[in-house]
C-alpha positions in Angstrom: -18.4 51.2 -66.1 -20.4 49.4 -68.9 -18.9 46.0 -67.4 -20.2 46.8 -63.6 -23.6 47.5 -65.2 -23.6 44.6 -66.4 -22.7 42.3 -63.7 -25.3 44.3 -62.3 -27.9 43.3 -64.8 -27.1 39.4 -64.4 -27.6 40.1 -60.8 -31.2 41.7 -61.5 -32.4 39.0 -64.4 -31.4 36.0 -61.7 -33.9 38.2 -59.0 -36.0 37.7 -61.4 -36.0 34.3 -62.7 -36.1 33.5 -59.0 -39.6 35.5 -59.3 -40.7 33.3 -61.7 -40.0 30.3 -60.0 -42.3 31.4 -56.9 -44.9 32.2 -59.2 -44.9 28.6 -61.2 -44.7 26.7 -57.8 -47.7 29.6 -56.5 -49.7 28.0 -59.5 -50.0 31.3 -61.0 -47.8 31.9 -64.1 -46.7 35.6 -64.7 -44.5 35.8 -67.6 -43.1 39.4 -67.3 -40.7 38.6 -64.5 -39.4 35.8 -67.6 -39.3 38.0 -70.1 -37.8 41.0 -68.1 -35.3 38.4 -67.0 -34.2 36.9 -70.2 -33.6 40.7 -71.2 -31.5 41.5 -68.4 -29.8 38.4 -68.6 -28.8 39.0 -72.8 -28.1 42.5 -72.2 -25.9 42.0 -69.2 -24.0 39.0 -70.5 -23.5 41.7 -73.7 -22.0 43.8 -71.1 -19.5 42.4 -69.2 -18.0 40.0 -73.0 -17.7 43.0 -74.4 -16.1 45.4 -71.4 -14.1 42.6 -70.0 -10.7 44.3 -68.4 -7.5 43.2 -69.9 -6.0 40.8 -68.0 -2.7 40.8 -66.3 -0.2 38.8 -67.7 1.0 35.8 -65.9 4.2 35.5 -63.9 4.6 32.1 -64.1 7.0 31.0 -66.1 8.7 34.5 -66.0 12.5 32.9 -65.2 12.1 30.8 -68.4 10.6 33.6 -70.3 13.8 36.1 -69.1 16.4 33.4 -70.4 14.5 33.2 -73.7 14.7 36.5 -74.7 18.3 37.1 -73.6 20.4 36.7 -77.4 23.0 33.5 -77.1 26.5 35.1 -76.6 29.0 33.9 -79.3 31.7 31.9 -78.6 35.5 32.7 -79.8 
């Protein structure tokens, strides 16, 4: 949940810095839309490093991995 909220938050502080941007090429600067960005942008980065879901493990080399583990058999 927290990780959603986050990505949802990066979402919101890039509307926003896009705000800003329109506002500096307008020729009128308003700095909330900057600072309400960089807060999103902290807090939702926060978010989703923190609340990343574990990754699946890769089957790549899984026919390598499967001989590796099996124990040598002895030889008489």
């Amino acid at each position: 949940m927290a990780y959603r909220f986050g990505l949802f938050l990066i979402v919101v502080g890039l509307i926003l810095l896009i705000i800003f941007a329109v506002t500096i090429q307008g020729g009128e600067q308003y700095y909330l839309p900057c600072g309400g960005a960089g807060f999103c942008l902290v807090l939702g980065f926060f978010l989703v490093i923190r609340n990343r879901p574990p990754s699946e493990p890769v089957q790549r080399f899984k026919t390598v991995n499967k001989f590796r583990r099996t124990p040598p058999k002895d030889k008489p």
